[in-house]
C-alpha positions as CSV (number, residue, x, y, z in Angstrom):
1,X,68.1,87.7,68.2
2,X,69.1,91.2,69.0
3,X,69.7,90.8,72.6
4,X,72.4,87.8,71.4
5,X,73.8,90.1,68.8
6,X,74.5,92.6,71.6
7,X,76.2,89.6,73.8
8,X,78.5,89.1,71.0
9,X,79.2,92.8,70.7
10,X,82.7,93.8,72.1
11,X,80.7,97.2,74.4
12,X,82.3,96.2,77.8
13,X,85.6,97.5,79.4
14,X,88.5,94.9,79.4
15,X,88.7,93.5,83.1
16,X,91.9,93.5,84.9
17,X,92.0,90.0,84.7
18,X,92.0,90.8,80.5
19,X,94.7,93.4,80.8
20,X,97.0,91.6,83.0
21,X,97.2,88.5,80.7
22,X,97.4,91.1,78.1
23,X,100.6,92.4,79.6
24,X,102.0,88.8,80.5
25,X,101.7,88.6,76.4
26,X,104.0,91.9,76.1
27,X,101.1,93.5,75.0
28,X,100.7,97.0,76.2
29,X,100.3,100.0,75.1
30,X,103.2,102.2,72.7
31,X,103.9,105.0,70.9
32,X,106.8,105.3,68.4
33,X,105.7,108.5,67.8
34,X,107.1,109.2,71.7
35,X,110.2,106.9,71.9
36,X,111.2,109.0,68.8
37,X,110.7,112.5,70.2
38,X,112.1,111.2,73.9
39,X,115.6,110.3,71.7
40,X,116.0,113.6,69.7
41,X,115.2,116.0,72.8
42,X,116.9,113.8,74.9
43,X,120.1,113.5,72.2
44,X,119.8,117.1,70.9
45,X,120.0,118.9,75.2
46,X,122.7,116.6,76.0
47,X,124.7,117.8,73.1
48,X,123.8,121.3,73.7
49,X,125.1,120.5,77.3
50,X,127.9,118.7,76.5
51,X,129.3,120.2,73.1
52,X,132.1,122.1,74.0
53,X,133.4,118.8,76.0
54,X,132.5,116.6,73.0
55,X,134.4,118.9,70.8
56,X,137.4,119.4,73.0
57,X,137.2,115.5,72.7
58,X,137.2,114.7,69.2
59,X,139.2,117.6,67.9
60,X,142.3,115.7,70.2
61,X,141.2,112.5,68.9
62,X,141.1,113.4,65.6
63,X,144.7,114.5,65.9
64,X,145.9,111.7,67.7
65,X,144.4,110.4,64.2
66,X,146.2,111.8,61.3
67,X,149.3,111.9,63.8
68,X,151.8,108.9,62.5
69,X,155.2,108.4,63.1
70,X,158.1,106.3,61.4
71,X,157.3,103.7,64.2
72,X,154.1,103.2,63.8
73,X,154.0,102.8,59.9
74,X,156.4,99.4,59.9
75,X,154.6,97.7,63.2
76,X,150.8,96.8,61.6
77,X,150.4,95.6,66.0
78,X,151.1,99.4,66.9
79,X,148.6,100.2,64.3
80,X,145.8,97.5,65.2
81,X,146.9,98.8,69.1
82,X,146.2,103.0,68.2
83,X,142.7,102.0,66.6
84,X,141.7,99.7,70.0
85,X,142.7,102.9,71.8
86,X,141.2,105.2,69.6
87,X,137.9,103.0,69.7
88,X,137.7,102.5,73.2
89,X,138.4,106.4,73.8
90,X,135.7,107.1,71.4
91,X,133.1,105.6,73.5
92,X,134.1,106.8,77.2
93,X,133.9,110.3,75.3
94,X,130.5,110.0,74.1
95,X,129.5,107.7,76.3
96,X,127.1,110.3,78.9
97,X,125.3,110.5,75.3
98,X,125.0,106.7,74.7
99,X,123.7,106.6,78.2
100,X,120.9,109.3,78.3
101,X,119.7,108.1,75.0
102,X,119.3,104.4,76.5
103,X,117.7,106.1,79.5
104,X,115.6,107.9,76.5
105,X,115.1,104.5,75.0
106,X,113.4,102.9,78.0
107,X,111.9,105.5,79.4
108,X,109.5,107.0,76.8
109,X,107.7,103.5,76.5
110,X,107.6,103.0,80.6
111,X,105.7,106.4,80.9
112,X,102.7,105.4,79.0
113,X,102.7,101.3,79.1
114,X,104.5,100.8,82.3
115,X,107.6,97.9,82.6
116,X,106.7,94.5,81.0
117,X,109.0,91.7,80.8
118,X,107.5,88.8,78.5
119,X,108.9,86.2,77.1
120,X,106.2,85.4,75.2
121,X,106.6,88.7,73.1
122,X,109.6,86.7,71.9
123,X,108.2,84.0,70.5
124,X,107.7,83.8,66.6
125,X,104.7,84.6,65.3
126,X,103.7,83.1,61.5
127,X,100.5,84.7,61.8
128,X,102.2,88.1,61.1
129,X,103.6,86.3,57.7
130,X,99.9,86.2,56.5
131,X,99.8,88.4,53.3
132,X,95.8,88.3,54.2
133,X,96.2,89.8,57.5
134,X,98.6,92.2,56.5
135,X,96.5,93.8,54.0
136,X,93.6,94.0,56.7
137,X,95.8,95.9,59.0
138,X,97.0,98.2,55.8
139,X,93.2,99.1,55.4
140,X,92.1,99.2,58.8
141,X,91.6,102.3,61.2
142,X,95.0,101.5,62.7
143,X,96.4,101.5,59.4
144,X,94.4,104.9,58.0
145,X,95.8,106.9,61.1
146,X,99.0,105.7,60.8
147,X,99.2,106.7,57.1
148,X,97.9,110.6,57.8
149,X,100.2,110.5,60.6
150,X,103.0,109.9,58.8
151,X,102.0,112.5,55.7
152,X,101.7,114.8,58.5
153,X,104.8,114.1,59.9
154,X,106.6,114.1,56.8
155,X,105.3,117.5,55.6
156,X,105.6,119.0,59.1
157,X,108.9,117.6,60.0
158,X,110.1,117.9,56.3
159,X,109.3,121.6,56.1
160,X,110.4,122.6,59.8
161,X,114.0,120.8,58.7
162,X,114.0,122.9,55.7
163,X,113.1,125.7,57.3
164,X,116.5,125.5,59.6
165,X,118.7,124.2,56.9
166,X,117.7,127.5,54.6
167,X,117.7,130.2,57.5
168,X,121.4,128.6,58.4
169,X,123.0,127.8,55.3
170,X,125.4,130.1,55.3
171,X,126.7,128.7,58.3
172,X,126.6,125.6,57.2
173,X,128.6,126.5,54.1
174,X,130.9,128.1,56.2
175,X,131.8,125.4,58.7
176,X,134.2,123.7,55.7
177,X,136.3,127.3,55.9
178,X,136.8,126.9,59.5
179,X,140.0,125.3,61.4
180,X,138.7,121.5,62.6
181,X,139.3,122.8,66.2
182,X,136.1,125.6,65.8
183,X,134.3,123.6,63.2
184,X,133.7,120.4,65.2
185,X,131.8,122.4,68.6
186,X,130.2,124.7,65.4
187,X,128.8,121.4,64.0
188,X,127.5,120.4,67.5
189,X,125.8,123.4,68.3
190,X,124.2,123.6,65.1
191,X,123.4,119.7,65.8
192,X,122.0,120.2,69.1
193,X,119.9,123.3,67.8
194,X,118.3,121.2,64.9
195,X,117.2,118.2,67.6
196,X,115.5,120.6,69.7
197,X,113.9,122.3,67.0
198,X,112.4,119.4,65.4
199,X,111.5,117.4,68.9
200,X,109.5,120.3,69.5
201,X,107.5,119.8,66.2
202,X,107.2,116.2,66.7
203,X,105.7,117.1,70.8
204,X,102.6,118.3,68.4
205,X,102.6,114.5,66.6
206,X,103.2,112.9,70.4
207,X,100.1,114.6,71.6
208,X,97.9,113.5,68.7
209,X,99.7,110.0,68.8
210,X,99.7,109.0,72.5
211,X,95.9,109.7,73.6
212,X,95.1,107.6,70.4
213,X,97.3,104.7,71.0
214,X,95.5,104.9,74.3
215,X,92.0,104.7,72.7
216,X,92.9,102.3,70.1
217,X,95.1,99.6,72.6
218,X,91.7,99.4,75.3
219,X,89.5,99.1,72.6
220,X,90.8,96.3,71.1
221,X,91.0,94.5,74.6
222,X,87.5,95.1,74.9
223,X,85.0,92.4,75.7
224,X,81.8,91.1,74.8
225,X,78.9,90.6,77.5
226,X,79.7,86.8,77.0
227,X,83.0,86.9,77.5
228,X,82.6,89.2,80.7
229,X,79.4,86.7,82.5
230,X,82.3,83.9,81.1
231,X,85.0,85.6,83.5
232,X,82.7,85.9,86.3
233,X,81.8,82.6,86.1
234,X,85.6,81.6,86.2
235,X,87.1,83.7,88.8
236,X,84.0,83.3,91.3
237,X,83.5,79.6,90.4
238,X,80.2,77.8,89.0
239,X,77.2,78.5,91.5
240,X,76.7,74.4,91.4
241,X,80.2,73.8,92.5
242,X,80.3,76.5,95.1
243,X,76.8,75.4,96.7
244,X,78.4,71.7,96.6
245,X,81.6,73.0,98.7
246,X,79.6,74.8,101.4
247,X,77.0,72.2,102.0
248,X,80.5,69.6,102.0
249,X,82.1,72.1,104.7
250,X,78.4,72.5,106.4
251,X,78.6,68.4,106.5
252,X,82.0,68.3,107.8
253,X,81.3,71.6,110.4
254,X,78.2,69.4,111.7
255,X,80.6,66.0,112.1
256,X,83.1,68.0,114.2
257,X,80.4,69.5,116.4
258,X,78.7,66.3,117.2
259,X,81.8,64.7,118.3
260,X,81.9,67.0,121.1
261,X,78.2,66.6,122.3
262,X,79.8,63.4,124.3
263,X,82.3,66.0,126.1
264,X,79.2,67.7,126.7
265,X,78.5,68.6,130.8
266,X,74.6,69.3,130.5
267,X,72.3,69.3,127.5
268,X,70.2,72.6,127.8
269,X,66.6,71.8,125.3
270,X,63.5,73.7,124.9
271,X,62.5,70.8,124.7
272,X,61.7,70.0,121.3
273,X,62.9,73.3,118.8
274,X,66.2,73.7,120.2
275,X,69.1,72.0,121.9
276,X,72.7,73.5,123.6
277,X,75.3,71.2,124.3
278,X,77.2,73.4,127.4
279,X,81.2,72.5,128.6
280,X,82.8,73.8,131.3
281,X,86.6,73.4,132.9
282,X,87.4,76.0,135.5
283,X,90.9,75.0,134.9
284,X,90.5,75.5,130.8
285,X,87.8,78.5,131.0
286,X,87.0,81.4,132.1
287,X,83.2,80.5,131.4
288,X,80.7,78.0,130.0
289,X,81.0,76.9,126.2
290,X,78.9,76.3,123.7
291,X,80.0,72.7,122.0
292,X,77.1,72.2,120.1
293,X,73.6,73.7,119.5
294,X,70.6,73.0,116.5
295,X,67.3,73.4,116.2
296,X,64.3,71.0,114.9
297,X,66.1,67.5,113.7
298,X,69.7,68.7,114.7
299,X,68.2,69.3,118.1
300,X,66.9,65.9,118.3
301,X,70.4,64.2,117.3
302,X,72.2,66.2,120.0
303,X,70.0,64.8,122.4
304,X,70.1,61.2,120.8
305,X,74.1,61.3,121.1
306,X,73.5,63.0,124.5
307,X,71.3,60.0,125.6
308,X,73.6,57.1,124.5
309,X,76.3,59.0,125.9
310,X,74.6,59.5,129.6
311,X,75.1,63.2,129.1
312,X,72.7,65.2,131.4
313,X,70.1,66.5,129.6
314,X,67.8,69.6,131.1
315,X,64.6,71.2,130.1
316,X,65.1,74.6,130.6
317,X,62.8,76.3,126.9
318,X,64.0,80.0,127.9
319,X,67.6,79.5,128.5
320,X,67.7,76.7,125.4
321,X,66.4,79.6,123.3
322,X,68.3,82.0,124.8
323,X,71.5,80.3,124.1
324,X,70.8,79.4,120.7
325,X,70.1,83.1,119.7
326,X,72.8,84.8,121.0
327,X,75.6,82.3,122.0
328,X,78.2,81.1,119.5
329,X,79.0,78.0,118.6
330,X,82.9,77.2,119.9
331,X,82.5,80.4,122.4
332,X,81.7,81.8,125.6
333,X,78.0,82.0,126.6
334,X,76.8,86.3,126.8
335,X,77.9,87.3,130.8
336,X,73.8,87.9,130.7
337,X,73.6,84.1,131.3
338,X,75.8,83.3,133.3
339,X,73.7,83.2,136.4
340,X,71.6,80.9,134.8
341,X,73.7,78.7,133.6
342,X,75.7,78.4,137.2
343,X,72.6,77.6,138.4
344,X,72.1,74.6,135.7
345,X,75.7,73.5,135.9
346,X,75.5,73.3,140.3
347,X,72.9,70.9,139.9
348,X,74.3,69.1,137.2
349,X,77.1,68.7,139.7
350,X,75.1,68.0,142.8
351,X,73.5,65.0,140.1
352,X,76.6,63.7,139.6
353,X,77.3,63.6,143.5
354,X,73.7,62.0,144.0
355,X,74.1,59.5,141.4
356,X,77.9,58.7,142.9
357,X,76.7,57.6,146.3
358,X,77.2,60.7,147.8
359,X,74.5,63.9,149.0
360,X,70.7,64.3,148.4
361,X,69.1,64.4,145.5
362,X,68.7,67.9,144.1
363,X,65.8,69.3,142.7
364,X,65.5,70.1,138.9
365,X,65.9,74.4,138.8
366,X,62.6,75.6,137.5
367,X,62.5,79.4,137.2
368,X,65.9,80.2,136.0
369,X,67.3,84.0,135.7
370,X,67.1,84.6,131.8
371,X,66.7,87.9,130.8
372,X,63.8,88.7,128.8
373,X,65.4,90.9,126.2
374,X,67.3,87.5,125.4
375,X,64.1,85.1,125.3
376,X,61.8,84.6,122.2
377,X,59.1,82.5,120.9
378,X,60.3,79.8,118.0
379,X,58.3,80.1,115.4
380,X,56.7,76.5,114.2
């Protein structure tokens, strides 16, 4: 009972085969707590950056404004027109800071949970509705940190904003004395100032934030000892199945290798453990080849299909065992045979001749050249 409780326990590391369908979901790790310090910095440098030009910008446009002629109060097109104009200016003023803060926008949640395009992320779902389930994520762990996390960031962010507003309040109070032309890159700087400030309070939040979304996101995808013998099982294939394919190939291997035993030039046996099916072209080749080879009841259907084929067949027990150890099937005999085997293909030749009419008959080679490094005993 304990040792199925621990199966059902989720103890094991998500596979990647568990994280990648993860991320085809669109589910992958984030912080807000990140996207929203990545837009302030990003927002408040820019503007420290690009004040004065931002200034420079609106104070004209704010003049081109309040600026109305005789002209332009009877036409309502010229008015309609000056706003288009005004609008459009508007954004090709600010829009370096549009851009950076899109840059912002993407970038923050690429640094930590990498690009994911889902379309499944898009789909609706009522789940979420559930009142039920809502409540359980209010009261869960996720929920808890979340909570203290923002109390935190309330008090710290709250007081640090404070903190400026107080220390520059006399500035502050002072912008609505000023001209609109030094008031506007005044407001900026001030601006700017109070982004950076407060980013850097919330780089204290990020760092909390980010190595727990972290934790939290693989430990959710975590797996249970079932669910990881289950993925084995599915990505290797069942062991049945598998075994059924390789003795189907093995089958289908052995079909295609007796169908060359006819195309066979000699038969090479031992003479009952082990048989070698030997072919050789001079025109194709550059030496023998092994077409077929077996031992035990293999052996004994090469030579059947050798026999009703009238393929030569020679007892030869230390070259047939020779062969079958170190020469593979489909490729050149070892160069250590190939005296041996000349000698067993000249008087399979010199047969041929014989049994044509034409020459003596040769005698059967009895003490061929195998090397006895390549020879060994079969076992019975």
């Amino acid at each position: 009972m304990a040792e199925e409780d621990s199966d059902l326990e989720r103890t094991e590391a998500a596979s990647p085969r568990r994280l990648e369908e993860a991320r085809a979901k669109g589910n992958v790790p984030r912080s807000r707590e990140l996207n929203t310090f990545a837009i302030m910095m990003a927002g408040g440098v820019t503007l420290l950056i690009l004040g004065p030009r931002f200034a420079n910008g609106f104070s004209a446009l704010m003049q081109h404004w309040f600026t109305f002629n005789y002209v332009t109060l009877r036409d309502p097109m010229m008015m309609w027109r000056g706003l288009w104009e005004t609008t459009l200016a508007m954004l090709i003023l600010f829009a370096p800071l549009i851009l950076v803060l899109l840059i912002a926008v993407f970038a923050a949640p690429l640094s930590i949970g990498g690009l994911s395009i889902s379309s499944q992320a898009l789909e609706p779902d009522f789940g979420r509705a559930n009142p039920i389930k809502g409540l359980a994520r209010l009261i869960s762990l996720n929920g808890l940190v979340e909570l203290v996390k923002a109390l935190f960031k309330a008090l710290l962010v709250g007081g640090l904003g404070f903190w400026i507003i107080w220390g520059r309040k006399d500035e502050i109070m002072r912008l609505a004395a000023e001209p609109i032309t030094g008031s506007i890159p005044h407001l900026l700087d001030l601006m700017a100032w109070s982004f950076i400030w407060l980013s850097a309070t919330l780089l204290i939040i990020v760092a909390m934030d980010v190595p727990f979304q972290m934790w939290d996101y693989y430990k959710k995808l975590r797996m249970t000892k079932e669910e990881v013998r289950k993925e084995m099982r599915e990505s290797e294939g069942d062991p049945h199945i598998k075994s059924r394919i390789r003795s189907l190939q093995r089958e289908a291997a052995r079909k295609r290798m007796m169908a060359e035993v006819p195309k066979a030039d000699v038969i090479v046996t031992n003479p009952t453990h082990y048989a070698v099916a030997l072919k050789y072209s001079a025109e194709l080749m550059s030496a023998p080849t092994v077409v077929a080879k077996g031992s035990y009841l293999l052996a004994q259907r090469i030579r059947e299909i050798g026999e009703e084929n009238k393929v030569p067949i020679l007892e030869a027990p230390p070259l047939a065992r020779a062969l079958y150890k170190h020469a593979e099937l489909g490729m050149e005999i070892p160069s250590a045979l190939f005296a041996a085997v000349a000698e067993v293909l000249a008087y399979i030749y010199q047969l041929r001749s014989y049994n044509s009419g034409e020459g003596e008959q040769p005698l059967q080679p009895k003490e061929l050249p195998v090397p006895k490094e390549l020879d060994f005993e079969p076992v019975e």
